[in-house]
C-alpha positions as CSV (number, residue, x, y, z in Angstrom):
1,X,-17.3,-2.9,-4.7
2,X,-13.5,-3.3,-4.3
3,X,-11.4,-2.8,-1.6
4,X,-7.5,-2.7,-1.3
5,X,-5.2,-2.6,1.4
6,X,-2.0,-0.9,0.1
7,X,1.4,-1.1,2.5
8,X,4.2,1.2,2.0
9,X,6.5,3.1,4.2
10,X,3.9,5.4,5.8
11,X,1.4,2.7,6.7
12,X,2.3,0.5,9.3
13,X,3.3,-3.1,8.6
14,X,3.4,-6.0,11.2
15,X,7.5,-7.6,11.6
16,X,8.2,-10.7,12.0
17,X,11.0,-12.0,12.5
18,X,13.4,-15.1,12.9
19,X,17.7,-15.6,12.4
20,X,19.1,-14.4,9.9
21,X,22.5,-15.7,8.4
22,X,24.9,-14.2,6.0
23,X,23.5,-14.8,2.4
24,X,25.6,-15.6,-0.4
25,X,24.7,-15.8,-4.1
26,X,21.9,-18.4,-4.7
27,X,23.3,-20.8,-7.6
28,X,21.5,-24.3,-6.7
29,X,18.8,-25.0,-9.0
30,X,15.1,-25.4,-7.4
31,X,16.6,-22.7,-4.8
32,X,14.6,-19.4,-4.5
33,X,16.3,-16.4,-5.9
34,X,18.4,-14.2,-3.1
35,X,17.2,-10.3,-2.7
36,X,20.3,-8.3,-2.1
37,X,21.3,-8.1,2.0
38,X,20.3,-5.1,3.6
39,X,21.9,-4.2,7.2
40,X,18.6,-1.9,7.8
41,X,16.2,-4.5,7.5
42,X,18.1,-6.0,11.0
43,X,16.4,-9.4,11.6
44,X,13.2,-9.0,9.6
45,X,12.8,-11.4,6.6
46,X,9.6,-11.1,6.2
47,X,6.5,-8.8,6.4
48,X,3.3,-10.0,7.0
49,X,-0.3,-8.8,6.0
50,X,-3.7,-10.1,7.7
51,X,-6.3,-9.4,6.2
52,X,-10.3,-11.0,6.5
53,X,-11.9,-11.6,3.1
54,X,-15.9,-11.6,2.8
55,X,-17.6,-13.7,0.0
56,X,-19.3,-10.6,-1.4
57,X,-16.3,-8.2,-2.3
58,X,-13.6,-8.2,-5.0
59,X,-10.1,-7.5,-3.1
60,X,-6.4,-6.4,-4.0
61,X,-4.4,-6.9,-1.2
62,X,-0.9,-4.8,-2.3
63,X,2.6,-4.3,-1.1
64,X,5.1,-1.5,-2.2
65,X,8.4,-0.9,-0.7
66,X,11.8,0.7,-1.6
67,X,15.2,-0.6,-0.3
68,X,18.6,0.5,-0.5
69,X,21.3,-1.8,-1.5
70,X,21.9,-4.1,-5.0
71,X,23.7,-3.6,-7.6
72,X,21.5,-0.2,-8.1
73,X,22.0,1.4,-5.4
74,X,17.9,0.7,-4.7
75,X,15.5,-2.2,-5.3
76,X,11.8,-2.8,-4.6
77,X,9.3,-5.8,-3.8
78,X,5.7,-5.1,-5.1
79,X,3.0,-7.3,-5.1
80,X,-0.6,-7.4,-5.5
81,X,-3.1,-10.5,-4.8
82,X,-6.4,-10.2,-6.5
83,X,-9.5,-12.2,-5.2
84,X,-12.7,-12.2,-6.8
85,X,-16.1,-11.7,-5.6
86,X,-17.6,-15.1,-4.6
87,X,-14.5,-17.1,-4.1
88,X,-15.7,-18.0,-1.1
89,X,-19.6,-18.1,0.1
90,X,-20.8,-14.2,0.1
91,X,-21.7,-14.9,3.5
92,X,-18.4,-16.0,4.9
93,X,-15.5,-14.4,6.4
94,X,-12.3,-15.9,6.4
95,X,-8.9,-14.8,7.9
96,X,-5.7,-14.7,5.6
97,X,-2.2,-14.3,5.4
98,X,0.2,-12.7,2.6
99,X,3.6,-12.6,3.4
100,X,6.3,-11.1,1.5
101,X,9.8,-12.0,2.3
102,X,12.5,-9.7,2.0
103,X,15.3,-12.5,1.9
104,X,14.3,-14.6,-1.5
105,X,12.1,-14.0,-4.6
106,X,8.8,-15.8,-3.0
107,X,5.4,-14.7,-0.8
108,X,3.1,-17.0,1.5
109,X,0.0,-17.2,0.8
110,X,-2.3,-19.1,3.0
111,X,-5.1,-20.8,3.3
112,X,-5.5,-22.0,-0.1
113,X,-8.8,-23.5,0.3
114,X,-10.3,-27.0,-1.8
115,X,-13.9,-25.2,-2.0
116,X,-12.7,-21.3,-3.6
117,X,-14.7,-20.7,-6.7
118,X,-11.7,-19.0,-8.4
119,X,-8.3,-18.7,-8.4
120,X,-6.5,-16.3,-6.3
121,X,-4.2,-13.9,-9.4
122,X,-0.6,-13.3,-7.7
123,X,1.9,-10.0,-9.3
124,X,5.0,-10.5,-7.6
125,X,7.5,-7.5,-9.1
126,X,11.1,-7.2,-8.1
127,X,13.0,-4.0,-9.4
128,X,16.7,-3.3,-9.3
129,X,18.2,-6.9,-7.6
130,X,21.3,-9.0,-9.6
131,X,20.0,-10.8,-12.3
132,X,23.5,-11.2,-13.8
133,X,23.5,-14.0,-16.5
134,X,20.0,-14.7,-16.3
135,X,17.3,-14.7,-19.0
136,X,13.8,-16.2,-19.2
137,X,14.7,-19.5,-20.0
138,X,17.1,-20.1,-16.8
139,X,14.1,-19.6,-14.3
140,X,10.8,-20.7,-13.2
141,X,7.9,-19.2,-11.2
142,X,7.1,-22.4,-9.3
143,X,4.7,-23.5,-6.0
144,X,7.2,-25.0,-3.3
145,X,6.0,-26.9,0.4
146,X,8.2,-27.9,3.7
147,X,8.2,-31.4,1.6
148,X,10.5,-30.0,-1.2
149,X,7.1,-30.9,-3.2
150,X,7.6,-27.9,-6.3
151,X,5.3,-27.3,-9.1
152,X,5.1,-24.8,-12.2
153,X,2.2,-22.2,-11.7
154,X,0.2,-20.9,-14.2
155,X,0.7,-17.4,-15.3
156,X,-0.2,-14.1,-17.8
157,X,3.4,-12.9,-18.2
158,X,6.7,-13.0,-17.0
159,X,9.6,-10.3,-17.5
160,X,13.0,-11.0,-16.5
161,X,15.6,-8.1,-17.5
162,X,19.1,-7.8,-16.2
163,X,19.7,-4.2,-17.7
164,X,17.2,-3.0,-14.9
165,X,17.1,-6.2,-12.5
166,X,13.5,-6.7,-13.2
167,X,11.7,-9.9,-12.6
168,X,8.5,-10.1,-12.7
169,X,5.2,-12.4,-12.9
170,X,2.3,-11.0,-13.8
171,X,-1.7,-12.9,-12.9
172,X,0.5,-16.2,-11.5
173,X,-2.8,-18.4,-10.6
174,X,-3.0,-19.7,-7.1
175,X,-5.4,-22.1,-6.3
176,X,-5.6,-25.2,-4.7
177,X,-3.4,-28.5,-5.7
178,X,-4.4,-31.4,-3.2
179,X,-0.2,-31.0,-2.5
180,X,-0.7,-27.7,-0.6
181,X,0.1,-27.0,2.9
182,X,-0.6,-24.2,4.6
183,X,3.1,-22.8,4.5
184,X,3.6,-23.5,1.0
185,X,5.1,-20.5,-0.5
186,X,5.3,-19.3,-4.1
187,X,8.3,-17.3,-5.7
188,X,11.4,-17.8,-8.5
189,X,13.9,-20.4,-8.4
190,X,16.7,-21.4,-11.2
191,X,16.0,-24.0,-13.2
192,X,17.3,-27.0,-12.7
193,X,19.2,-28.1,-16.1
């Protein structure tokens, strides 16, 4: 059985918020990626989604959503985190968070437990943002902590187009690295050269 939890803008979604500066163009290597401002997103950076997983069940916990602004005229976030069936005993239940910001290229995801039996599978899809100069081989879809502590992650398939703004990785494997903390975030940064 599978279920999925799918956010968009006719489902509700929790804010959460905290200050928000003026961004400029992210150029430092080992930075995450800006997403374009948007003066309608006010002070939300982030949205966050809760969601209980059971032992027993195959989940897709998903995100979709559409924003104006970039050098399109509109640009997207969508994500979707797959968990398998027994990654954690079929008779637990354990609370967790996915949290997609709306200011950089990276998600939260958290806990990232020692005892899973498989790795969590991360798509992480941004449509129509300024990927000016860029090409496959100037970024990295990397794990970063509070400690600056950043490492590669595992992956099926990356796509980064500047025709359309695309960037994209597709089955990035989370799992736990005895260097996690529980805000550790994942995302694309430049490398550094």
């Amino acid at each position: 059985m599978r279920r999925t939890l799918l956010l968009s803008f006719l489902l509700p979604i929790i804010f959460n918020s905290c200050d928000n500066g003026l961004l400029e163009p992210e150029t430092q290597p080992g930075k995450f990626i800006n997403l374009p401002e948007n003066s309608a997103l006010a002070d939300t950076t982030k949205f966050d989604i809760n969601y209980d997983i059971t032992g027993s069940y195959d989940y897709s916990i998903e995100f979709v959503r559409q924003f104006t602004g970039g050098p399109f005229g509109q640009y997207s976030i969508s994500s979707k985190l797959l968990i398998k069936s027994g990654t954690i005993p079929n008779t637990d239940t354990l609370s967790c968070l996915f949290s997609v910001d709306v200011l950089k290229t990276a998600a939260l995801i958290s806990p990232i437990e020692q005892y899973f039996a498989h790795p969590l599978k991360l798509t992480l899809t941004y449509l129509g943002i300024d990927l000016t100069g860029l090409d496959s081989t100037q970024v990295q879809f990397v794990y970063t902590n509070e400690n600056n502590v950043t490492l590669p992650v595992a992956y099926d398939y990356v796509s980064v187009d500047p025709s359309t703004g695309k960037l994209e990785v597709v089955n990035a494997i989370i799992q736990y690295d005895p260097q996690h903390v529980t805000d550790g975030r994942y995302g694309w940064v430049r490398k550094a050269n």
